[in-house]
Backbone atoms as SQL, in Angstrom:
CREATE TABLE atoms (id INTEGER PRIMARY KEY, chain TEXT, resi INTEGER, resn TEXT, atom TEXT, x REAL, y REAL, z REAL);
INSERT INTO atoms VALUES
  (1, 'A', 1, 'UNK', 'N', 19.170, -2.288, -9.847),
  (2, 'A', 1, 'UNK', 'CA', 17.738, -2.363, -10.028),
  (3, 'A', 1, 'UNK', 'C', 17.027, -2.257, -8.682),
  (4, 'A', 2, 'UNK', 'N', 15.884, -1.620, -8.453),
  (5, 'A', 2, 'UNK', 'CA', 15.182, -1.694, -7.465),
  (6, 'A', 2, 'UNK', 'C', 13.883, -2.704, -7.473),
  (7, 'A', 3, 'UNK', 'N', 13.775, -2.914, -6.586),
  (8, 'A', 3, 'UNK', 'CA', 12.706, -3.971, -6.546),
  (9, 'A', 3, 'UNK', 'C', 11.651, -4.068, -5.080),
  (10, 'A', 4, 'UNK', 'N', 10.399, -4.062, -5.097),
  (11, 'A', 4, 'UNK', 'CA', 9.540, -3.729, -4.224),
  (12, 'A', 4, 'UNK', 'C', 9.008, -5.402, -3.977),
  (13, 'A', 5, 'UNK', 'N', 8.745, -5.246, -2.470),
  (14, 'A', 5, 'UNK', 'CA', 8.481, -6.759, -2.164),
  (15, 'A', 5, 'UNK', 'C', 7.164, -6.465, -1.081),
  (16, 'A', 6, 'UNK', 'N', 6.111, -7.275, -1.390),
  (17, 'A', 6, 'UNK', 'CA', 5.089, -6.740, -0.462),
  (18, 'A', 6, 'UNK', 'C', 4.653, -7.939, 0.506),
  (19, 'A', 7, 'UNK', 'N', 3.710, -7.669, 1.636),
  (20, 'A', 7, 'UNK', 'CA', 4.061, -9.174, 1.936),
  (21, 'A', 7, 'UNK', 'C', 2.258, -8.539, 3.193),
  (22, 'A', 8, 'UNK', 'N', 1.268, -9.648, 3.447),
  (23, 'A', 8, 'UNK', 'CA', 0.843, -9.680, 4.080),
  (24, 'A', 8, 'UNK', 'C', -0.797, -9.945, 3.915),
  (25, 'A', 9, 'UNK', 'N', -0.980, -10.255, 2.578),
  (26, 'A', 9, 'UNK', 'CA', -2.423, -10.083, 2.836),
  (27, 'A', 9, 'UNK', 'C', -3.191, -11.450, 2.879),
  (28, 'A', 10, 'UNK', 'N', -4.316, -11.796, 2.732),
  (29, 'A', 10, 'UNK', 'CA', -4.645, -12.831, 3.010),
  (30, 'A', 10, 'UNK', 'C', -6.421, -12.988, 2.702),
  (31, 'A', 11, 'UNK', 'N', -6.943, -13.818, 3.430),
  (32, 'A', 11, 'UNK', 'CA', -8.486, -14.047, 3.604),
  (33, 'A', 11, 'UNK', 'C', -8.980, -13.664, 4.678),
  (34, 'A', 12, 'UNK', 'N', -9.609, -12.546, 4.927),
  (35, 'A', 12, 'UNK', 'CA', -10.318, -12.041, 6.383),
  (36, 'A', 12, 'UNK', 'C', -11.775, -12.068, 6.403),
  (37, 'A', 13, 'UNK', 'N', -12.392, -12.416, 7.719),
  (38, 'A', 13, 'UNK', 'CA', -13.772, -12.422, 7.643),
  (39, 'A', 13, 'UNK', 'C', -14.019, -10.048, 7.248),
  (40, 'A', 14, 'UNK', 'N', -15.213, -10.202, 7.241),
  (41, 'A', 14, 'UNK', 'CA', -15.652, -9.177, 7.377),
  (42, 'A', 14, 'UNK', 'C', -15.637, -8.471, 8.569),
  (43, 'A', 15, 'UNK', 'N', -15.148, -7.036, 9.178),
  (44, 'A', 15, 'UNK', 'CA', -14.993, -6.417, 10.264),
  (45, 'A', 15, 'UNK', 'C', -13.640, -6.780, 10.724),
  (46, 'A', 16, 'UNK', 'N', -12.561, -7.475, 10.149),
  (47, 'A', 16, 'UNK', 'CA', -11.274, -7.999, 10.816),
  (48, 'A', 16, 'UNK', 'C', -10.266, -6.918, 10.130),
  (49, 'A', 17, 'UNK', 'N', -9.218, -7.088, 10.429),
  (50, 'A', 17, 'UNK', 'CA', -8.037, -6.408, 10.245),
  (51, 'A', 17, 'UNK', 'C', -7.026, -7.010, 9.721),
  (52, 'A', 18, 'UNK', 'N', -6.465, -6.271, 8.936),
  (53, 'A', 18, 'UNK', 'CA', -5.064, -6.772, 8.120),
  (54, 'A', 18, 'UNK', 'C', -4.055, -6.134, 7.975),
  (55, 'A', 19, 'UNK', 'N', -2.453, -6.017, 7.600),
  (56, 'A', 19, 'UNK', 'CA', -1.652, -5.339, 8.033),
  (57, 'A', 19, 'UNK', 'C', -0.762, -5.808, 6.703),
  (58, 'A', 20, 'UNK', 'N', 0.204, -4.739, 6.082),
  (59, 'A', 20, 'UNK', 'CA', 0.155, -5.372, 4.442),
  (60, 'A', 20, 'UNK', 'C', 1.318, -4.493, 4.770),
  (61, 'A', 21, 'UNK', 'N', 2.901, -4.880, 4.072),
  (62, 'A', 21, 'UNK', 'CA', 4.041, -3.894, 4.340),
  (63, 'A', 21, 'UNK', 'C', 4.356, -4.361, 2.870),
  (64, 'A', 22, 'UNK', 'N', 5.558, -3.377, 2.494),
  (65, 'A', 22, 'UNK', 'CA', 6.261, -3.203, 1.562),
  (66, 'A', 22, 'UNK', 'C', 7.461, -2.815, 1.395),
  (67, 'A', 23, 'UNK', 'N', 8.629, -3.306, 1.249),
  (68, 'A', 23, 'UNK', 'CA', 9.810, -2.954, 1.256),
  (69, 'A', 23, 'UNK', 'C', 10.573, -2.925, -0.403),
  (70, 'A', 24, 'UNK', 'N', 11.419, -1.560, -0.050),
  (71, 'A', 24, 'UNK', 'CA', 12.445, -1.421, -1.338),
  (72, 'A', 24, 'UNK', 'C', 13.262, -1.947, -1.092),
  (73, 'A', 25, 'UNK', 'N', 14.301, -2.683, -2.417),
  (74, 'A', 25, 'UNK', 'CA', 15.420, -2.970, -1.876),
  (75, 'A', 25, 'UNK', 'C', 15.977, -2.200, -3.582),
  (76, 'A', 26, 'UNK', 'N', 17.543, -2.502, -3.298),
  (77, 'A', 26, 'UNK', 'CA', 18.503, -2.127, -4.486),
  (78, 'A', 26, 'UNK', 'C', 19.161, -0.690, -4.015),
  (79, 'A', 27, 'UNK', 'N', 19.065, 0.277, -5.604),
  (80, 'A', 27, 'UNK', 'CA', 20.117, 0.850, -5.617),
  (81, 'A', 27, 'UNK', 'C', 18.998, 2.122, -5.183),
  (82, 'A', 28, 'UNK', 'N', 19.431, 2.679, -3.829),
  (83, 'A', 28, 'UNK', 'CA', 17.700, 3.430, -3.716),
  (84, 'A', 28, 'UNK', 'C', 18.728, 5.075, -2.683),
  (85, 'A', 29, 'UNK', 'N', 18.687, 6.008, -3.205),
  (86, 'A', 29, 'UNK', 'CA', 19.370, 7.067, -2.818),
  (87, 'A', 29, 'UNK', 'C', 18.058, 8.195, -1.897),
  (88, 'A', 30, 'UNK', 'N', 16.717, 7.867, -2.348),
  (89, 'A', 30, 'UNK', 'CA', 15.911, 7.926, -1.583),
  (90, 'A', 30, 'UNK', 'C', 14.593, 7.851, -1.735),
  (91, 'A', 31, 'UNK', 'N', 13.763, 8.215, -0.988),
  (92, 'A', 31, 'UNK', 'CA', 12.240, 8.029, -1.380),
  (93, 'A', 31, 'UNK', 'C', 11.805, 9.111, -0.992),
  (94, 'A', 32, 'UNK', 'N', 10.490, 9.481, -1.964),
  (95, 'A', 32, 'UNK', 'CA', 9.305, 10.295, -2.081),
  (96, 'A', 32, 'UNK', 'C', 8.373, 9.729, -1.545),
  (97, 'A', 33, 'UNK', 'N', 7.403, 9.558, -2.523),
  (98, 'A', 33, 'UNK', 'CA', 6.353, 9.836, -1.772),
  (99, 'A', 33, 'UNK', 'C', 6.238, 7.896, -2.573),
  (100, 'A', 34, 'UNK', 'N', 5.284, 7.623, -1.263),
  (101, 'A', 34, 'UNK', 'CA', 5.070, 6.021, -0.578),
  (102, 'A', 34, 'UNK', 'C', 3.438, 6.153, -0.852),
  (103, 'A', 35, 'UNK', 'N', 2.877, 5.069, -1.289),
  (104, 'A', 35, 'UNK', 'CA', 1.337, 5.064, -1.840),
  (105, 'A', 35, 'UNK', 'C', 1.444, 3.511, -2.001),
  (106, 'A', 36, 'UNK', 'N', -0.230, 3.268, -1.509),
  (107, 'A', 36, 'UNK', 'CA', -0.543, 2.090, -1.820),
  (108, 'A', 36, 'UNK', 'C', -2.211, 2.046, -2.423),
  (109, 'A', 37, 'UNK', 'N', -2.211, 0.902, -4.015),
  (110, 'A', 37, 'UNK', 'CA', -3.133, 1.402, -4.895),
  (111, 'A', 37, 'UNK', 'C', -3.953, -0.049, -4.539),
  (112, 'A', 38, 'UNK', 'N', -5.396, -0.410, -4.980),
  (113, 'A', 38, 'UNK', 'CA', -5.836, -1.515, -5.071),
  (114, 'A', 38, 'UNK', 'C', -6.708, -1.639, -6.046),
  (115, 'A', 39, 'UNK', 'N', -6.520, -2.654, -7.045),
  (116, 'A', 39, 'UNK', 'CA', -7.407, -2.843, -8.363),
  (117, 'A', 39, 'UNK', 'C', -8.254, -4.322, -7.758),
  (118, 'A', 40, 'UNK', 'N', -9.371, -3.616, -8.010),
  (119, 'A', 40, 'UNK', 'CA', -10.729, -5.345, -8.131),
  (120, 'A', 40, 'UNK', 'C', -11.196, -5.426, -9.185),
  (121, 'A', 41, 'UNK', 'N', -11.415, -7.087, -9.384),
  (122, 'A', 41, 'UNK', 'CA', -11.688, -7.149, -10.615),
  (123, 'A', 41, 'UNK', 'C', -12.778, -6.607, -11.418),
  (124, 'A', 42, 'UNK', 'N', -12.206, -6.069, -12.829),
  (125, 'A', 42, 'UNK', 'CA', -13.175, -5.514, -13.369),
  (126, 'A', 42, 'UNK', 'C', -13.354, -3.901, -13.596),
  (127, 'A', 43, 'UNK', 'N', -12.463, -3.699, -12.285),
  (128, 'A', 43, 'UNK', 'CA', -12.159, -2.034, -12.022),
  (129, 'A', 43, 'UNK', 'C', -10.808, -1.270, -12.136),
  (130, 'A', 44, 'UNK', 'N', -10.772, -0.226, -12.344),
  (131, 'A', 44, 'UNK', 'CA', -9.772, 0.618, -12.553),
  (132, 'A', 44, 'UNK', 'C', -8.522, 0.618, -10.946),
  (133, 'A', 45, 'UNK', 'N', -7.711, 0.710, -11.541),
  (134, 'A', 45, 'UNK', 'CA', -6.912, 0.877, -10.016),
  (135, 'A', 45, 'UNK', 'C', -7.168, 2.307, -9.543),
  (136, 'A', 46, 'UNK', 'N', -7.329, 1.907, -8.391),
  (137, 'A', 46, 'UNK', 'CA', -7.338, 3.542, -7.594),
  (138, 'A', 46, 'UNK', 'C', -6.765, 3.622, -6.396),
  (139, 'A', 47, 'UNK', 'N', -6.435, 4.709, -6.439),
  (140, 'A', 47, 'UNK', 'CA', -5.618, 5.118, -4.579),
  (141, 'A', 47, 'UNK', 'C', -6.047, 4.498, -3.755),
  (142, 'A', 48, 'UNK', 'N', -5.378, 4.432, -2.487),
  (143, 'A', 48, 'UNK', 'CA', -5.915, 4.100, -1.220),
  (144, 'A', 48, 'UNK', 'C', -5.062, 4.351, -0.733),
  (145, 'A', 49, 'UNK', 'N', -3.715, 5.212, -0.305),
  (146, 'A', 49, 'UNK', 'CA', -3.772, 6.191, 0.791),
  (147, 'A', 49, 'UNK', 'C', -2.275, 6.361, 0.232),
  (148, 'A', 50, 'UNK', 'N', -1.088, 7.797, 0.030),
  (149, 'A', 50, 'UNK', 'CA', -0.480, 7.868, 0.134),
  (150, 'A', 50, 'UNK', 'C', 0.515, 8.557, 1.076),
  (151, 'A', 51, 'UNK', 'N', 1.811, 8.169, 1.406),
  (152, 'A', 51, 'UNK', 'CA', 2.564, 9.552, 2.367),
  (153, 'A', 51, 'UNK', 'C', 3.594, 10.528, 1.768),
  (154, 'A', 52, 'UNK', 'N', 4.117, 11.014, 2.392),
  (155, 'A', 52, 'UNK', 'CA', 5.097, 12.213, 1.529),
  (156, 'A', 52, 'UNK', 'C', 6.301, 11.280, 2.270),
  (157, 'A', 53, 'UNK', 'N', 7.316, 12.471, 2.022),
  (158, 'A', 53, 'UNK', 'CA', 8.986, 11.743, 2.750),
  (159, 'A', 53, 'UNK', 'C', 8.613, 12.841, 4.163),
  (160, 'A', 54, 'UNK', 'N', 7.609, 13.372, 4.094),
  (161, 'A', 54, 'UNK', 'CA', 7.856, 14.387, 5.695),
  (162, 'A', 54, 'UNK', 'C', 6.631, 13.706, 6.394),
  (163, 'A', 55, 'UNK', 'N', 5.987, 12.607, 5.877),
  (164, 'A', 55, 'UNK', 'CA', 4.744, 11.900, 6.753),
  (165, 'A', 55, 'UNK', 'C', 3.781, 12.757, 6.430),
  (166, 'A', 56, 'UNK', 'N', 2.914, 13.670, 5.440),
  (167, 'A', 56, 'UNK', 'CA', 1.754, 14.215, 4.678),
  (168, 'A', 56, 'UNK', 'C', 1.229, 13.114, 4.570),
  (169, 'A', 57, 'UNK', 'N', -0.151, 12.513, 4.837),
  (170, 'A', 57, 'UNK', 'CA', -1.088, 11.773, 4.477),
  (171, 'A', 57, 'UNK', 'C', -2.105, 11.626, 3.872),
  (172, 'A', 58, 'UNK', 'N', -2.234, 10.853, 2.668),
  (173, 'A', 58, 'UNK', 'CA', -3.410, 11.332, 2.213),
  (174, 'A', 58, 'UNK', 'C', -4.359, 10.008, 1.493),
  (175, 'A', 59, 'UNK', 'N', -5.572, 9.990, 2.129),
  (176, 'A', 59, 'UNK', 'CA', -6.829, 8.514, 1.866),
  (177, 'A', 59, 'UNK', 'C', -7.469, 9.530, 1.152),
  (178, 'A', 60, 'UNK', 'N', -8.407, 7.572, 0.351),
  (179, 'A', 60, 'UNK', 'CA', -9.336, 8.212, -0.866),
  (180, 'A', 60, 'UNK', 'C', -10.518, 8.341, 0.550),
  (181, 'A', 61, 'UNK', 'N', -11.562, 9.029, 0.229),
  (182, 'A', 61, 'UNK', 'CA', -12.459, 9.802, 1.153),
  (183, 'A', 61, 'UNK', 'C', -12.970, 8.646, 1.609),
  (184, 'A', 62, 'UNK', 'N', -13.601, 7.295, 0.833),
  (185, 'A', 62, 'UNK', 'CA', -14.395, 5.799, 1.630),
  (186, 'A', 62, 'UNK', 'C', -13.556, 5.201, 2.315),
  (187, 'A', 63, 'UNK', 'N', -12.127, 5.089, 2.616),
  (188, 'A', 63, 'UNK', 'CA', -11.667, 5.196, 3.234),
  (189, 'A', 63, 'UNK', 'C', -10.970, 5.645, 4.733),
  (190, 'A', 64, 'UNK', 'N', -11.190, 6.661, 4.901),
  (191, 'A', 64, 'UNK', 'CA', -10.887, 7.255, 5.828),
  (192, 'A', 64, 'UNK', 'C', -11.188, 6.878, 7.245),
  (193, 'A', 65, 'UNK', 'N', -10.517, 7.003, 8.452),
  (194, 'A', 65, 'UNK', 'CA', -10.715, 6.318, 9.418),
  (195, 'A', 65, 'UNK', 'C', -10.754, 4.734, 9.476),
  (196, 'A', 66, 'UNK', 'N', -10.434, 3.730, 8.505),
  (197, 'A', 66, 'UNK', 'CA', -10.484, 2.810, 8.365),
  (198, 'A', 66, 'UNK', 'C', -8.982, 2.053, 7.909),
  (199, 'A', 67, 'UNK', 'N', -8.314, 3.003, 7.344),
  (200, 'A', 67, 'UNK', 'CA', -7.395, 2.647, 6.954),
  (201, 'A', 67, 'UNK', 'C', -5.816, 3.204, 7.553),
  (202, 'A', 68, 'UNK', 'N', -5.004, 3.201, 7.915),
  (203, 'A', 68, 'UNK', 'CA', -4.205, 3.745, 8.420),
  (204, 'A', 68, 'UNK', 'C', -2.449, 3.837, 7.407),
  (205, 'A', 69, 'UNK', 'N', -1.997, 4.400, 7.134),
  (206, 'A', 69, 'UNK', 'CA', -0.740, 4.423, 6.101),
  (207, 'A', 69, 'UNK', 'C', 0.699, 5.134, 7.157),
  (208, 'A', 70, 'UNK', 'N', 1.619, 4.394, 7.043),
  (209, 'A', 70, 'UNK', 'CA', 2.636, 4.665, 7.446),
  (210, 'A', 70, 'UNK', 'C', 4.263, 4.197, 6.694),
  (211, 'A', 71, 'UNK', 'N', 4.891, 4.710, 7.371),
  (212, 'A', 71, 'UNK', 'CA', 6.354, 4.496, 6.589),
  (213, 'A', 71, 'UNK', 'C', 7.432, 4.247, 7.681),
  (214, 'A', 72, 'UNK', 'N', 8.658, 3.569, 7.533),
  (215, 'A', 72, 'UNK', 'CA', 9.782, 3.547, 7.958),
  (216, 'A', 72, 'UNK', 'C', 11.096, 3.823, 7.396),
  (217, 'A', 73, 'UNK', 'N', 11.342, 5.064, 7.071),
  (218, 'A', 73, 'UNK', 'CA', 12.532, 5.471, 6.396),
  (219, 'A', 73, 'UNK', 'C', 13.787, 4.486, 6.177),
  (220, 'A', 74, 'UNK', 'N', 13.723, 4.382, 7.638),
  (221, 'A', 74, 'UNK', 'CA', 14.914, 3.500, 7.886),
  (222, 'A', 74, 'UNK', 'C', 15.338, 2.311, 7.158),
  (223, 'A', 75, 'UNK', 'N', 13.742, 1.760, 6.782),
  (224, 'A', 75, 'UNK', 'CA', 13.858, 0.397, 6.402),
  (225, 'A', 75, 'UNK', 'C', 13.299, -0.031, 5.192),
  (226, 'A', 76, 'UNK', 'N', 13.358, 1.741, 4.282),
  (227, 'A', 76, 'UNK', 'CA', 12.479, 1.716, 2.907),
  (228, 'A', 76, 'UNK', 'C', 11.617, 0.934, 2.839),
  (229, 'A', 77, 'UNK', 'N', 10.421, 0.930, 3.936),
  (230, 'A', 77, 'UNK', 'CA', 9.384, 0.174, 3.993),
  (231, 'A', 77, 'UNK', 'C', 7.871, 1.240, 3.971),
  (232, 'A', 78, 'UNK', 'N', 6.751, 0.717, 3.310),
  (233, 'A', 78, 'UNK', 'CA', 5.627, 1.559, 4.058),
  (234, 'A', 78, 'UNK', 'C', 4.925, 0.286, 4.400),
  (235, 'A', 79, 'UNK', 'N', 3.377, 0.639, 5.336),
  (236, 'A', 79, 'UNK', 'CA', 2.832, 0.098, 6.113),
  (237, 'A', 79, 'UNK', 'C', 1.571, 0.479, 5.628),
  (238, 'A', 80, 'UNK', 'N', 0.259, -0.234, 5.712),
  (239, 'A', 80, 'UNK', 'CA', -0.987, -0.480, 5.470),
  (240, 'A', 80, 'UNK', 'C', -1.860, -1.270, 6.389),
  (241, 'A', 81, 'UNK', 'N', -2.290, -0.304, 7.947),
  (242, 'A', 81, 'UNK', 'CA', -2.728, -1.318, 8.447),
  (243, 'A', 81, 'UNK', 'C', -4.626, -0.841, 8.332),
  (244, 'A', 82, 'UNK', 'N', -5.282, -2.004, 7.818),
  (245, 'A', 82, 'UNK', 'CA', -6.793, -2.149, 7.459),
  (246, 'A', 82, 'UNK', 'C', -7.780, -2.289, 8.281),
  (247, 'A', 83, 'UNK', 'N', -8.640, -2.082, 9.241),
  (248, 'A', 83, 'UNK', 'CA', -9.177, -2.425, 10.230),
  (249, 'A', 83, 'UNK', 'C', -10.770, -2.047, 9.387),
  (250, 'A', 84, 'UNK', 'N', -11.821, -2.695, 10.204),
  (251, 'A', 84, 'UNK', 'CA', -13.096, -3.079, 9.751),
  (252, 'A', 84, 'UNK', 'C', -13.184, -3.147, 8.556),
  (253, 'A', 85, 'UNK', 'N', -12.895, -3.851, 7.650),
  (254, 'A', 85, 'UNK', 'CA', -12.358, -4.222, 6.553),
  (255, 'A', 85, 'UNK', 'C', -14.356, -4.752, 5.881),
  (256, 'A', 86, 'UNK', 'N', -14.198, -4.440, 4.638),
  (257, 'A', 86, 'UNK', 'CA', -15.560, -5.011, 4.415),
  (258, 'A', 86, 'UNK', 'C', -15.037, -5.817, 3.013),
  (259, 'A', 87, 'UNK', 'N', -16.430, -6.437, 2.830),
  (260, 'A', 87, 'UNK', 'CA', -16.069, -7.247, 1.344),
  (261, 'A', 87, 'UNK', 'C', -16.293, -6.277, -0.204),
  (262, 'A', 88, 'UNK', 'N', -16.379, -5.298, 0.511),
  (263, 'A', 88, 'UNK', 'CA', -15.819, -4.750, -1.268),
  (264, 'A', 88, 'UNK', 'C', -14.518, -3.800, -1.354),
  (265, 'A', 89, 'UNK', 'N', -13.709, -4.237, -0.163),
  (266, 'A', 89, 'UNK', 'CA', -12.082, -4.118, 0.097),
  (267, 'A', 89, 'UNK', 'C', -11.403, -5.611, -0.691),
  (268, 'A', 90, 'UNK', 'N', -12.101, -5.728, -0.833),
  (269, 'A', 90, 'UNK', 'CA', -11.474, -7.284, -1.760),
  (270, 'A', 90, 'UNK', 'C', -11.171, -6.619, -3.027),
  (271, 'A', 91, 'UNK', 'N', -9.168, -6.669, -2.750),
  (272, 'A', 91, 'UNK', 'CA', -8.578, -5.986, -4.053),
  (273, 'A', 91, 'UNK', 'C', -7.615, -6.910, -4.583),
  (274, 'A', 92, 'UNK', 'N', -6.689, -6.287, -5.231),
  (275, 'A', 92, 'UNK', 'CA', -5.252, -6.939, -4.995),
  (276, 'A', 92, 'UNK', 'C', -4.760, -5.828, -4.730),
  (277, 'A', 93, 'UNK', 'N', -3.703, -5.342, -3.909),
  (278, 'A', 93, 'UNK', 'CA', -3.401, -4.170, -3.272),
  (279, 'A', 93, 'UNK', 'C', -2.010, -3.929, -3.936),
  (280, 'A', 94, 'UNK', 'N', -1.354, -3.066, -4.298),
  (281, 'A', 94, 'UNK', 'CA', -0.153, -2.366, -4.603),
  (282, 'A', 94, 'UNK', 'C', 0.576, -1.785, -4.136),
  (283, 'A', 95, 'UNK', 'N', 2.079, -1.753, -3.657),
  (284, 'A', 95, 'UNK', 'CA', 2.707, -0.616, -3.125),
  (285, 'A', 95, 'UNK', 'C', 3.213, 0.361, -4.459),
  (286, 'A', 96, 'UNK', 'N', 3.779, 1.575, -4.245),
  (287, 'A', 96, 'UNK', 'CA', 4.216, 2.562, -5.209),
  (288, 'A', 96, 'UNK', 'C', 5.136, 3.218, -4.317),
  (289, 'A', 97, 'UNK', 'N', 6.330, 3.423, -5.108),
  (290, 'A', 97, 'UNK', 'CA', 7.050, 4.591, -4.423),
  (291, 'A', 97, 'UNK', 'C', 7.583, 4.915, -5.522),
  (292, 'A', 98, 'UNK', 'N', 8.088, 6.763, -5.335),
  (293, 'A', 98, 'UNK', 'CA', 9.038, 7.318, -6.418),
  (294, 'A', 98, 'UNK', 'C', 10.391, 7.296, -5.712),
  (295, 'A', 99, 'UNK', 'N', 11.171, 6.850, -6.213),
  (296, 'A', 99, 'UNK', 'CA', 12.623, 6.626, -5.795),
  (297, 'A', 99, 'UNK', 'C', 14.040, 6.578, -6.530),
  (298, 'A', 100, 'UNK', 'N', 14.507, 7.913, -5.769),
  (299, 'A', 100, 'UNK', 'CA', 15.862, 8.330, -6.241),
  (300, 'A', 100, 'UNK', 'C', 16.840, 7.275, -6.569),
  (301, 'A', 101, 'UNK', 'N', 17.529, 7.445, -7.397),
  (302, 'A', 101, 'UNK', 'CA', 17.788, 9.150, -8.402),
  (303, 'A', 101, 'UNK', 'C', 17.295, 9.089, -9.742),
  (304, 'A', 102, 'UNK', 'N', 16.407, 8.245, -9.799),
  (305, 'A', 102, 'UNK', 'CA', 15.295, 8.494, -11.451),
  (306, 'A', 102, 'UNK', 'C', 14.203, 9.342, -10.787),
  (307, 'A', 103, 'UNK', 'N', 13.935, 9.121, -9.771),
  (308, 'A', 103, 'UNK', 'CA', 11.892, 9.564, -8.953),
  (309, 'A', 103, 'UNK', 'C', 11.589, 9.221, -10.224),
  (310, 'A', 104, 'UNK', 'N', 11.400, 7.849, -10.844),
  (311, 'A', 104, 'UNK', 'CA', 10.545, 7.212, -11.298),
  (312, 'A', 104, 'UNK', 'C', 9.321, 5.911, -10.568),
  (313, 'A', 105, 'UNK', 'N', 8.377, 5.952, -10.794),
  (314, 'A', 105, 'UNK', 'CA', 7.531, 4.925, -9.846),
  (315, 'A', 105, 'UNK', 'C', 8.360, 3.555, -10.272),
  (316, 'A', 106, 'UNK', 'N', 8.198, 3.332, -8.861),
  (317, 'A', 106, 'UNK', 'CA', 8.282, 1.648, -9.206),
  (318, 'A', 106, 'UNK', 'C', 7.035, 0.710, -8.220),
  (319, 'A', 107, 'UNK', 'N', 6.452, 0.032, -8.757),
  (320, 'A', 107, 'UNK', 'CA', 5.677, -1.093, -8.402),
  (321, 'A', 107, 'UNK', 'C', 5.709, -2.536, -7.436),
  (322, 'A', 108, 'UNK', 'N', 5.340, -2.612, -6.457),
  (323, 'A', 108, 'UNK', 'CA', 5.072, -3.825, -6.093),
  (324, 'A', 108, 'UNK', 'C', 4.780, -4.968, -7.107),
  (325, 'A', 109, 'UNK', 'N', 4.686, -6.008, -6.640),
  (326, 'A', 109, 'UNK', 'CA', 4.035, -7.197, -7.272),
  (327, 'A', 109, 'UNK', 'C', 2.385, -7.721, -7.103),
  (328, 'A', 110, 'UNK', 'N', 1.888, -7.271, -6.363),
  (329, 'A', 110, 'UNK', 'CA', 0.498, -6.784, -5.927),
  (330, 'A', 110, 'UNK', 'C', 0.288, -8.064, -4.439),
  (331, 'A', 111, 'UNK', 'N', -1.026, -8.171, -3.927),
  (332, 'A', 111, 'UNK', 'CA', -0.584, -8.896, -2.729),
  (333, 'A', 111, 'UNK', 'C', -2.418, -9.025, -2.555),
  (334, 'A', 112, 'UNK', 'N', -3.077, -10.477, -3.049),
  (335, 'A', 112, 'UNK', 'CA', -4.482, -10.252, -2.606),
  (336, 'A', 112, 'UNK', 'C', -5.077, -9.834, -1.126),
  (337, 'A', 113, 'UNK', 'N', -6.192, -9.253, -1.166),
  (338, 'A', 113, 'UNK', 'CA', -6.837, -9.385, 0.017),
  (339, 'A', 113, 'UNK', 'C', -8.555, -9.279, -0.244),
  (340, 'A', 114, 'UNK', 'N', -8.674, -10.541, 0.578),
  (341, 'A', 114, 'UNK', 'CA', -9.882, -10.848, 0.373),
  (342, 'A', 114, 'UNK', 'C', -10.957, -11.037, 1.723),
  (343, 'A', 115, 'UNK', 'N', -12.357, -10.081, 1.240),
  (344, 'A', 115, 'UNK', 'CA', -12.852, -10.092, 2.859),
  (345, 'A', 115, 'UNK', 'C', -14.013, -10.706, 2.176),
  (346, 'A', 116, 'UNK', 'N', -14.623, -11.989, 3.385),
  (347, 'A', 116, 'UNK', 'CA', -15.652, -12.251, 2.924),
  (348, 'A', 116, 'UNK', 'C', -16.666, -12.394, 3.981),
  (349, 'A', 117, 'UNK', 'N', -17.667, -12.111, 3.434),
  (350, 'A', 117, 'UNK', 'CA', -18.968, -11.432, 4.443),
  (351, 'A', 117, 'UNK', 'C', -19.664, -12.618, 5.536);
């Protein structure tokens, strides 16, 4: 079984920074593509930034420049680091990866983050 473990978020003032990782563990032959989603309450989940396995990047457009997405092959981990963070970044955040040999998604456990003004 594979299993996604996320770890980092917290309570930030407004304009601060946060740094949110995610690691696979189990039976994992490899990874695709690495994405991290965030649902607030009330709202639909939506993107917020994914990578390929060759480092392709890609943020939802309110995003951009604000958010930064990375990966470590090595350590079936991706990375989410948040900077000027505002209060309607107050999600619960998700990791996603498709991962061999189903490339079926598998899910984080979600990980709050909360900015308050």
């Amino acid at each position: 079984q594979v299993q996604l473990v996320e770890s980092g978020g917290g309570l930030v003032q407004a304009g601060g920074s946060l740094s949110l990782s995610c690691t696979a563990s189990g039976i994992i032959f490899g990874i695709n593509t690495m994405g991290w989603y965030r649902q607030a309450p009330g709202k639909q989940r939506e993107l917020v930034a994914s990578i390929s396995n060759v480092g392709s990047t890609n943020y939802a457009d309110s995003l951009k420049g604000r958010f930064t997405i990375s990966r470590m092959n090595a350590k079936n981990t991706v990375y989410l680091q948040m900077n000027s963070l505002k209060p309607e970044d107050t999600a619960v955040y998700y990791c996603n990866m498709k991962i061999a040999p189903t490339w079926q998604d598998y899910w984080g456990q979600g990980t709050q983050v909360t900015v308050s003004s």
